[in-house]
C-alpha positions as CSV (number, residue, x, y, z in Angstrom):
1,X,-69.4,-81.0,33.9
2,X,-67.9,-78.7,31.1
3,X,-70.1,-75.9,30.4
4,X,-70.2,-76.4,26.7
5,X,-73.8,-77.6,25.4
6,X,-74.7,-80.7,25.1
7,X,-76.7,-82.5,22.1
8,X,-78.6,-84.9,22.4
9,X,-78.5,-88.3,20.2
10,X,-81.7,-87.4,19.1
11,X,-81.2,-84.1,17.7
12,X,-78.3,-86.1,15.8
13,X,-80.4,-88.7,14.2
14,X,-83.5,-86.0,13.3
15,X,-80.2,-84.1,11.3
16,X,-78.8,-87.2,9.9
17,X,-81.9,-88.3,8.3
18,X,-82.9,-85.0,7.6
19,X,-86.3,-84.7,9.8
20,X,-87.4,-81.6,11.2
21,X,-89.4,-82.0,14.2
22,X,-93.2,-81.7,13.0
23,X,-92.1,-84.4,9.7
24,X,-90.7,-86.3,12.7
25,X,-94.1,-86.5,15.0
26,X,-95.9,-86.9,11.5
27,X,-93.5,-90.3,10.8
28,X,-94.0,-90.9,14.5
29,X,-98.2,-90.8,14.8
30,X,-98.6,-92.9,11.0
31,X,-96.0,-95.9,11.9
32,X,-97.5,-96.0,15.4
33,X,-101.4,-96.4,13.6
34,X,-99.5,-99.4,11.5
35,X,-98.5,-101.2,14.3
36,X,-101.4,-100.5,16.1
37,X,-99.8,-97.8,19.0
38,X,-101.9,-94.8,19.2
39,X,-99.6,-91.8,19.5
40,X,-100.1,-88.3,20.3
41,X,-96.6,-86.8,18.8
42,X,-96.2,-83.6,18.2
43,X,-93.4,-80.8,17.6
44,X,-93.4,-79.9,21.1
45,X,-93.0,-83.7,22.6
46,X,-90.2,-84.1,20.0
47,X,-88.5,-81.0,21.8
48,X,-89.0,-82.1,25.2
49,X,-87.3,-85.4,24.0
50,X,-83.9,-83.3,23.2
51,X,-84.5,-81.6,26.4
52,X,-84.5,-84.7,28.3
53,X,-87.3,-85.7,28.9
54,X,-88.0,-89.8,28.3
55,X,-90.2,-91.2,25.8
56,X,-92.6,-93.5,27.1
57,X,-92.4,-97.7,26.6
58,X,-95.4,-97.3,23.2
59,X,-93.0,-94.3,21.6
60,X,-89.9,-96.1,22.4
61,X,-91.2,-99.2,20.7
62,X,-92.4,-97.2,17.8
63,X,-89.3,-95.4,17.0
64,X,-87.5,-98.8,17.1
65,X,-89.3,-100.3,14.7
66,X,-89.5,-97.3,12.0
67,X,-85.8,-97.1,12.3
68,X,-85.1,-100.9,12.5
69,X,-83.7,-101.3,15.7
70,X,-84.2,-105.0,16.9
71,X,-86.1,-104.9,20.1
72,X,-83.4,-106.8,22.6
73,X,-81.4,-103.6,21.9
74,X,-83.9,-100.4,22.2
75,X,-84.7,-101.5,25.8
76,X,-86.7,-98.5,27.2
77,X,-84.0,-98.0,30.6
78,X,-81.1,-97.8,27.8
79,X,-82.5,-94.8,26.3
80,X,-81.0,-92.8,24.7
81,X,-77.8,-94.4,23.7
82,X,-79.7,-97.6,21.7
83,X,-80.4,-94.4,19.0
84,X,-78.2,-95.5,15.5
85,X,-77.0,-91.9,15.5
86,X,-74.1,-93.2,12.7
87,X,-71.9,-96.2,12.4
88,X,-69.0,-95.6,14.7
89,X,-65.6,-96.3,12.1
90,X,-64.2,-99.6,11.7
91,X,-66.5,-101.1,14.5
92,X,-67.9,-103.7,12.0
93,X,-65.1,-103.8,9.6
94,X,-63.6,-107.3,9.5
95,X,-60.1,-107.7,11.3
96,X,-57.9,-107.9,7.6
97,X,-55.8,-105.0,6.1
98,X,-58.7,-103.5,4.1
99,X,-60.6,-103.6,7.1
100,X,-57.7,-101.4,8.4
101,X,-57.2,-99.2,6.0
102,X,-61.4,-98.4,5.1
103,X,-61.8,-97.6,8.4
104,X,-58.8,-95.3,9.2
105,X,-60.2,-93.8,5.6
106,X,-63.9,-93.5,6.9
107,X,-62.1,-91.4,10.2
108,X,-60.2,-89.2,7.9
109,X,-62.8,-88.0,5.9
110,X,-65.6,-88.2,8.6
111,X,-64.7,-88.2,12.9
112,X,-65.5,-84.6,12.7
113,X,-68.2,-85.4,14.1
114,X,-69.1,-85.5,17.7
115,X,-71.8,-86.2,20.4
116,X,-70.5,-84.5,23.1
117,X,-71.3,-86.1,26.4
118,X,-72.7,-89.2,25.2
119,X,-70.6,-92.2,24.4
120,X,-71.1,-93.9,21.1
121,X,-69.4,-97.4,22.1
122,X,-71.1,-98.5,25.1
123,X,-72.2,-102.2,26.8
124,X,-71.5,-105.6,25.6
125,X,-70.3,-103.7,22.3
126,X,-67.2,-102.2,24.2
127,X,-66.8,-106.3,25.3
128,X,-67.1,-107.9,21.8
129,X,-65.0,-105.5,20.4
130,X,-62.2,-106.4,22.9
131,X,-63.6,-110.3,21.8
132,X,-63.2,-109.6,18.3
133,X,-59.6,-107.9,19.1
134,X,-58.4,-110.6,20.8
135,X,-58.9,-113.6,18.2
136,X,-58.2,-111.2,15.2
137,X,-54.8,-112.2,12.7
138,X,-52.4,-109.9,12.2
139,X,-52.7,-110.0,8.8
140,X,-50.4,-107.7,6.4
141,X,-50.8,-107.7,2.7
142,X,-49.3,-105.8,-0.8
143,X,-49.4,-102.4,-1.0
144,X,-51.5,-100.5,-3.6
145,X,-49.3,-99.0,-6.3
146,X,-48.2,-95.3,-5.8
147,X,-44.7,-93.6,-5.0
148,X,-42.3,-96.0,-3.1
149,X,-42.1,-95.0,1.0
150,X,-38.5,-95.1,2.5
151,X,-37.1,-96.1,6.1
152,X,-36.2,-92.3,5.8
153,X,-39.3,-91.0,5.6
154,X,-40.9,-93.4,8.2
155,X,-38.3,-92.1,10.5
156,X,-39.3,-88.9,9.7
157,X,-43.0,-89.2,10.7
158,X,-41.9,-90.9,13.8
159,X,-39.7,-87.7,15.0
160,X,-43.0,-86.0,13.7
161,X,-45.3,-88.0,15.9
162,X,-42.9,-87.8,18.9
163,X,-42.9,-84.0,18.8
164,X,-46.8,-84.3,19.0
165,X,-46.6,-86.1,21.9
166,X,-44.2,-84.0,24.1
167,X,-46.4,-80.6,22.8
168,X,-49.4,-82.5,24.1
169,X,-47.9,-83.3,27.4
170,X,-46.9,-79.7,27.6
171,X,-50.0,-77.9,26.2
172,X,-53.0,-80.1,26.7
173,X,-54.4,-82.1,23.5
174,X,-57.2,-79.4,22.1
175,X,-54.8,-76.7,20.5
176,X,-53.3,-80.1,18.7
177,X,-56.0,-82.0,17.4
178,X,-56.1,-80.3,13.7
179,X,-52.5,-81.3,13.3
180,X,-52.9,-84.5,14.5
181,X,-55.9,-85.4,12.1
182,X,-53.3,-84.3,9.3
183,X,-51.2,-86.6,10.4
184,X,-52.9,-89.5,10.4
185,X,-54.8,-88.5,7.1
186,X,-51.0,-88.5,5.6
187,X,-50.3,-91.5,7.0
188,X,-53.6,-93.2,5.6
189,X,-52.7,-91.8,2.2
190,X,-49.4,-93.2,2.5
191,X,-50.9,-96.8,3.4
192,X,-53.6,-96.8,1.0
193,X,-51.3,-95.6,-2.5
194,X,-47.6,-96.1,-1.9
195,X,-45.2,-98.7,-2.3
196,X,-43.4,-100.2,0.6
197,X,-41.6,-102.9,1.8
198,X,-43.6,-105.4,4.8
199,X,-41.1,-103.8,6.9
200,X,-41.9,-100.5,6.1
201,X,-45.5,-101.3,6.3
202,X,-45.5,-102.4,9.4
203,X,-44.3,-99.4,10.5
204,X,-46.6,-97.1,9.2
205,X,-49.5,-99.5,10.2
206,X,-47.8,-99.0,13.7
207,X,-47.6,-95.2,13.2
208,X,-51.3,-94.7,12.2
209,X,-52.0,-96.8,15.6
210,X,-50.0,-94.7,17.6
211,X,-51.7,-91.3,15.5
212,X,-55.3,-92.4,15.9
213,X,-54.7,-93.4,19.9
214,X,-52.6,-89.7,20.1
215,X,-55.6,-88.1,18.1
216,X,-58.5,-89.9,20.2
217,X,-56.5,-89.3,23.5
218,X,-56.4,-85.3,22.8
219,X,-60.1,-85.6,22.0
220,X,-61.1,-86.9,25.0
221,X,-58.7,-84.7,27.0
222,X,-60.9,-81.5,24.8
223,X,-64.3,-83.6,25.7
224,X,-65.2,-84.9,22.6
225,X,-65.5,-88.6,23.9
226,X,-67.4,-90.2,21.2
227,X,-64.7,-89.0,18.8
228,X,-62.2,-90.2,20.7
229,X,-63.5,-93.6,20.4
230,X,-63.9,-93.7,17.4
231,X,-59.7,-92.9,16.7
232,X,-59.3,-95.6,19.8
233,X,-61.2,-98.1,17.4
234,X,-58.8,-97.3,14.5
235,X,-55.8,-97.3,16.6
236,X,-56.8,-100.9,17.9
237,X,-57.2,-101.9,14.2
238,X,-54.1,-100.5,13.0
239,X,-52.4,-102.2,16.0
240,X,-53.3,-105.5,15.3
241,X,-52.3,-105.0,11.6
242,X,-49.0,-104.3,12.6
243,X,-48.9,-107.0,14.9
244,X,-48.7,-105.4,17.6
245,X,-50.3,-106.4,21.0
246,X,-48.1,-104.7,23.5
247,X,-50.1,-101.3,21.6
248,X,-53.1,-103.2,21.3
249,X,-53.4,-103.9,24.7
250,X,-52.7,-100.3,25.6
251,X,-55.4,-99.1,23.7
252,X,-58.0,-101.3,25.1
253,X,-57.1,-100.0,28.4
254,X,-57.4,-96.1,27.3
255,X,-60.6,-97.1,25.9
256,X,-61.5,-98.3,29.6
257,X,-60.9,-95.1,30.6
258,X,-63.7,-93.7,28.2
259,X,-66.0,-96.3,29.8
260,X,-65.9,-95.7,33.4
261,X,-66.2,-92.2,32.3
262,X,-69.7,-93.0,31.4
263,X,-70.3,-95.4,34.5
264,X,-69.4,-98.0,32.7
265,X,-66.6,-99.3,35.2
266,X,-67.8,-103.1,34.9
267,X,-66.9,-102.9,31.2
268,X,-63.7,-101.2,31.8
269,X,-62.7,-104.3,33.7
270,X,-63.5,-106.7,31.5
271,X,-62.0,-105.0,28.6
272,X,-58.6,-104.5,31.0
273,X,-59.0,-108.4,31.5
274,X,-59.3,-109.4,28.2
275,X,-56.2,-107.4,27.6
276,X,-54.3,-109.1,30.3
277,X,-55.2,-112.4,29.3
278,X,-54.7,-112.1,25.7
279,X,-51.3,-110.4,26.2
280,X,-49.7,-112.5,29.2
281,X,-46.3,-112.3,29.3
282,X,-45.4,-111.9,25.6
283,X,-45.8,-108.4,26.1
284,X,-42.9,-106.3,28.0
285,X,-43.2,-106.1,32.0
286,X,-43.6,-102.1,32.2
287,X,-47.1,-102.7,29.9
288,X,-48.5,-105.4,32.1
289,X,-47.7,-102.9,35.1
290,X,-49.8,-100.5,33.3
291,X,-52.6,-102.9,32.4
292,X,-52.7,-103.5,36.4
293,X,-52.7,-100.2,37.1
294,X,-55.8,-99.4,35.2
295,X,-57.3,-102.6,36.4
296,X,-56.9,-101.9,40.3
297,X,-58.5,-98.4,39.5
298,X,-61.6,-100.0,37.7
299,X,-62.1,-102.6,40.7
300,X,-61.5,-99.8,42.7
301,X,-64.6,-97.8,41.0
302,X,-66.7,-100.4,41.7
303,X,-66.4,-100.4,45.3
304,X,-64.3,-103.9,45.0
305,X,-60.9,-102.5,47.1
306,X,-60.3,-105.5,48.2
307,X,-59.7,-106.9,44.9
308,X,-58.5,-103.6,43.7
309,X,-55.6,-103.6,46.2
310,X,-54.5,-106.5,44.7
311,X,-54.4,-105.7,41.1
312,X,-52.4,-102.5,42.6
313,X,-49.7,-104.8,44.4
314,X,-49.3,-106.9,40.8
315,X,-49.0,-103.7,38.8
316,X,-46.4,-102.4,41.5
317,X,-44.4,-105.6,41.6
318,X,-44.3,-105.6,37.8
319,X,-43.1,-102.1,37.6
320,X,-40.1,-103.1,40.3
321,X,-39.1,-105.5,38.1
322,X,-39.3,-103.8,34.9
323,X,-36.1,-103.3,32.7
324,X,-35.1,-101.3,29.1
325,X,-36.4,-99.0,27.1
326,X,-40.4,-98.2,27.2
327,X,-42.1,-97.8,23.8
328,X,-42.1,-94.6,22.4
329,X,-46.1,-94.4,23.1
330,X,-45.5,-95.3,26.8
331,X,-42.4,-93.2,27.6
332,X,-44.5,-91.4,29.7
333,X,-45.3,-93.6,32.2
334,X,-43.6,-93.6,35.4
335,X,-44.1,-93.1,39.4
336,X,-46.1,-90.1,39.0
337,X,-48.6,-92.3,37.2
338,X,-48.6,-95.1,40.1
339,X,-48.7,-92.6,42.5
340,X,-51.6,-90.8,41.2
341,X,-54.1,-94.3,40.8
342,X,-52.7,-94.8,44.7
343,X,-54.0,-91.6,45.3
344,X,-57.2,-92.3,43.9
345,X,-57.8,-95.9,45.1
346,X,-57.0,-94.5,48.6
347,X,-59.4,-91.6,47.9
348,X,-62.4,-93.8,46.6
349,X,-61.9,-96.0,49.9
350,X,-62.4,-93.1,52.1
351,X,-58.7,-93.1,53.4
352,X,-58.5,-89.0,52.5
353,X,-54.9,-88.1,54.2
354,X,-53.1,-91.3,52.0
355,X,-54.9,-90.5,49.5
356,X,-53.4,-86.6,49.5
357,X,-49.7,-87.9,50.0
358,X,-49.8,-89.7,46.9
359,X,-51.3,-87.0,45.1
360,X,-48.8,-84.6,46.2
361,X,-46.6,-86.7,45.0
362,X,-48.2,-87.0,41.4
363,X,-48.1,-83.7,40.9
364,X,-45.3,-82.6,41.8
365,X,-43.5,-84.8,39.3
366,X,-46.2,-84.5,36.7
367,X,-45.8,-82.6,33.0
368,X,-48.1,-79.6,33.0
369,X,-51.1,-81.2,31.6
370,X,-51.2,-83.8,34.1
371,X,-50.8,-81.6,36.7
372,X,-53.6,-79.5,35.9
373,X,-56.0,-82.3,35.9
374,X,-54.7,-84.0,39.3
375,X,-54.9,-80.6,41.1
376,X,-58.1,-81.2,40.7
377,X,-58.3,-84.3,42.4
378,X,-55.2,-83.4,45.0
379,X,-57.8,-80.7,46.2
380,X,-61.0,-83.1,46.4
381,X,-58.4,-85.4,48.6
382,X,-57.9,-82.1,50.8
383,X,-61.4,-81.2,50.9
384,X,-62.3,-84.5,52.0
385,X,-59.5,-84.5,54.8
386,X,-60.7,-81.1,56.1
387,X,-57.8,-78.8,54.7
388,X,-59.7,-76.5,52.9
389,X,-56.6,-73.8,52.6
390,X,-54.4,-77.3,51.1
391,X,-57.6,-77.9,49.1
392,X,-57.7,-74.2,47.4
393,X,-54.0,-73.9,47.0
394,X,-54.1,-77.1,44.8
395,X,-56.9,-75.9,42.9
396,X,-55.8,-72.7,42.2
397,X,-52.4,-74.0,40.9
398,X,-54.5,-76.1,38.5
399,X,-56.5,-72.9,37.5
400,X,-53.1,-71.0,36.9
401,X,-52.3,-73.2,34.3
402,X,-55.4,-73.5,32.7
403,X,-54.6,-69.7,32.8
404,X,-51.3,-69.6,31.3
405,X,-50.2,-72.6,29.5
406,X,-52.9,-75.8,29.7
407,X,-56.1,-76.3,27.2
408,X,-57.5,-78.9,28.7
409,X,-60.9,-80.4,29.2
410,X,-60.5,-82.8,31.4
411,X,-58.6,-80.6,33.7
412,X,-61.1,-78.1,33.6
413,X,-64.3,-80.3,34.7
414,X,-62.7,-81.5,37.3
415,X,-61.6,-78.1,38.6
416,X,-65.4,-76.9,38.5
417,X,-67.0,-80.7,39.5
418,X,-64.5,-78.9,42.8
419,X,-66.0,-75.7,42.9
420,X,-69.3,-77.2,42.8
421,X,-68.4,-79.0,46.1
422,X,-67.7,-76.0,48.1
423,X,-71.3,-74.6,48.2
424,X,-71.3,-74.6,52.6
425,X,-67.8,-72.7,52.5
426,X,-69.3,-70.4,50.4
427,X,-69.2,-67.3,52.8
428,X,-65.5,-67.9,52.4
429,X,-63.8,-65.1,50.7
430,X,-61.1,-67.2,49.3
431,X,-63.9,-69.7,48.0
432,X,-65.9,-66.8,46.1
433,X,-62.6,-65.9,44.9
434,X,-62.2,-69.0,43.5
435,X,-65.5,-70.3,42.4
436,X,-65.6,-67.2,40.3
437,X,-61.9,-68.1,38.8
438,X,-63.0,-71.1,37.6
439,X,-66.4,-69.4,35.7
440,X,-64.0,-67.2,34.0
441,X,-61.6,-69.7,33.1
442,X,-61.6,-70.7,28.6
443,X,-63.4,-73.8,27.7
444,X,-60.4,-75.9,25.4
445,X,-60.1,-75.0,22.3
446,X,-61.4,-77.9,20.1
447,X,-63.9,-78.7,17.4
C-alpha cells in the first residue's frame, strides 16, 4: 500500500460532528444505559477503535442507533464502512437537471475532502446507483439567466479539457488535480448562471461529465479513492443530462475499477453488466469493446476464467470490427490497453510467461503514466515466471519514471506491493538496491 496515513471513518465522523473522544465515550456509555446495553467506553477504547481494533456486537448496535443508522445496514462484519461519515455528492439527488447541477455544485465547493483508503460508495449502493442510472431521463431544461455562452467558448473549454488529458497521460493525474477542480467549478458556474442554447448546453453538460470523470480519474491515480467517486458520481449525472450513454456507460465501468479496488469485484461486474445491457448496440463498437474488456478482467478477479475468457474474445471481436473516430474521452484506448487486461487475465490464471508477453507489449506502447504503473505488474508476471533479473529491470524502469517525470499513486503502490514480494531474494544485492529505491521514491503530490 502507499505509505501515506490512513484515517479511519471514525476519526471522520468524531470531527464531523465535532466529538472529542472522552464527549464521545460519555454519548456512548448514557445512550447504551437508554437502551439498556451496559457499556464500558472510554477515551482509550475510542482510540483503539481508530487504530483498528473492532467494536464489539453491544457498541456496534449502540452507535447505530445514537446516530440513526437502521439496523439491516450497521451489520457488525460491515464495520467500518456502514459509518455516515458525509453524504457522498449527488448520490441521492433525483436524475433531473437540478439534480445535476446541485450536485456538481456540492463537489465544487466540498470534494476536498477525502478518506483515504476507504471507499465511500460500496455494496448494493454501487448496484442501485447503476439501477437508478440506467432508468434515469435525460432531461435538459432553461438555463438560469446570466451572460450568454457561445459555440466559441465551448470550443474553447474543449481544447482546454483536451490539453488536461494529454498532460495527464504524460505526467500522472496528482500535479493536475487543482486545475482540473477549476475547471469543472467554471464549468458549473457557466451551467448554473449563463444563457445558452440546448445545443450549447448539452455540451457543457457533456464537458462537466468529461471534467468530473478527468478530475475523479486523477484522484484515484493520487489515491484519494473516495474523492474520486465522488467526481465519478457527478460525471455519471452530468452524462445522462447530456444524453449521453456511450459516456455514461464509460463511467460506470471506471467506477468498477474503484470497486474491485476495494474487493468489491462481484459489484464491478454487475455494474459493467448493467452498462452492457442498458447500452447494447446504440452505443459505438470501440465502447462496447471497452465495456468487455473491463468485464473479462472483473470475471477474471473472481476466479471465473472461464467466463472471463469469453468476455475477452467479445471485447476483442468488437475491437476488430470497430470503425471511425473514438470520443475525445476514449482516444486513448487502443492495443496497449487489450494487451495489458490479456496480461493480467493470463497472470491471475497462473499462466506467468503469456501473461509477461502481453505485458511487454503494453508497455512498450504505453504513454508514460501507464507505463509506470504496468511495470509494476510486467515485473510481478516476471517474478512469478522465475526471471528475477526481467522482473528488476521492469521495475526499475517504472521507478525511473516515478523518478523523473511520473506522480503517480497507483504506479507507486504497485511498485512497493513488488518490493514487498521480494523478501527471500533479499540477500540479493540488486534487490537491496532496489527495495531501498522504491522507500526513497516521492509519494504523489495531491491533496
Amino acid at each position: 500500500m502507499l505509505d501515506i496515513p490512513l484515517t479511519h471513518p471514525l476519526t471522520y465522523l468524531l470531527e464531523l460532528r465535532g466529538w472529542g473522544k472522552a464527549e464521545f465515550a460519555d454519548l456512548m456509555q448514557t445512550h447504551g444505559q437508554m437502551l439498556g446495553v451496559p457499556l464500558a467506553t472510554n477515551r482509550t477504547t475510542v482510540w483503539k477503535w481508530e487504530q483498528g481494533q473492532r467494536p464489539d456486537d453491544d457498541a456496534q448496535y449502540v452507535l447505530a442507533d445514537l446516530l440513526g443508522v437502521p439496523q439491516e445496514l450497521a451489520r457488525p462484519e460491515l464495520w467500518p464502512t456502514w459509518l455516515p461519515v458525509w453524504e457522498v455528492a449527488g448520490l441521492r439527488r433525483p436524475w433531473t437537471l437540478a439534480g445535476t447541477v446541485d450536485a456538481l455544485d456540492d463537489l465544487v465547493r466540498s470534494a476536498h475532502m477525502d478518506r483515504r483508503g476507504f471507499l465511500t460508495i460500496t455494496g448494493a449502493t454501487l448496484s442501485a446507483l447503476a439501477a437508478s442510472w440506467a432508468t434515469a431521463p435525460s432531461a435538459f431544461a432553461a438555463a438560469a439567466d446570466g451572460d450568454r455562452v457561445t459555440d466559441e467558448m465551448v470550443s474553447t473549454l474543449e481544447q482546454r479539457v483536451t490539453t488536461l488529458r494529454s498532460l495527464d497521460a504524460q505526467m500522472g493525474g496528482a500535479r493536475l488535480l487543482d486545475q482540473a477542480r477549476s475547471d469543472l467549478a467554471l464549468i458549473t458556474t457557466m451551467i448554473k448562471q449563463a444563457r445558452y442554447t440546448d445545443a450549447v448546453g448539452e455540451r457543457l453538460h457533456s464537458l462537466a461529465a468529461q471534467v468530473s470523470y478527468l478530475t475523479g480519474w486523477m484522484a484515484y491515480d493520487s489515491g484519494l479513492h473516495s474523492q474520486g467517486q465522488q467526481y465519478y458520481v457527478a460525471a455519471l449525472r452530468a452524462a445522462r443530462t447530456a444524453g449521453d450513454n456511450d459516456l455514461g456507460a464509460f463511467v460506470l465501468a471506471e467506477m468498477g475499477v474503484h470497486a474491485s479496488d476495494g474487493g468489491y469485484n462481484k459489484e464491478r461486474a454487475q455494474l459493467l453488466n448493467t452498462a452492457i445491457d442498458s447500452s447494447g448496440t446504440a452505443i459505438p463498437t470501440h465502447s462496447r469493446a471497452y465495456l468487455h474488456l473491463h468485464l473479462a478482467a472483473a470475471l477474471a478477479q473472481q476466479g471465473e476464467h472461464r467466463q472471463a475468457a469469453s468476455a475477452l474474445h467479445r471485447s476483442t471481436q468488437l475491437w476488430d470490427r470497430s470503425s471511425g473516430e473514438l470520443p475525445e474521452w476514449l482516444a486513448w484506448f487502443e492495443e496497449s490497453q487489450i494487451n495489458s487486461t490479456r496480461g493480467k487475465i493470463m497472470l491471475w490464471a497462473g499462466h506467468a510467461d503469456q501473461a509477461a508477453d502481453f505485458l511487454v507489449a503494453s508497455v512498450d506502447a504505453s504513454v508514460p503514466r501507464d507505463r509506470a504503473v504496468r511495470a509494476g505488474r510486467l515485473a510481478e508476471a516476471y517474478l512469478e515466471g522465475k526471471n528475477l533479473d526481467g522482473a528488476l529491470a521492469a521495475a526499475n524502469e517504472g521507478a525511473e519514471l516515478l523518478e523523473q517525470r511520473v506522480a503517480s499513486g497507483r504506479a507507486l503502490e504497485r511498485l512497493t506491493e513488488f518490493s514487498g514480494k521480494l523478501g527471500k531474494f533479499k540477500g540479493e544485492p540488486a534487490v537491496r538496491e532496489f527495495r531501498e529505491r522504491v522507500k526513497a521514491l516521492p509519494s504523489p503530490v495531491a491533496a
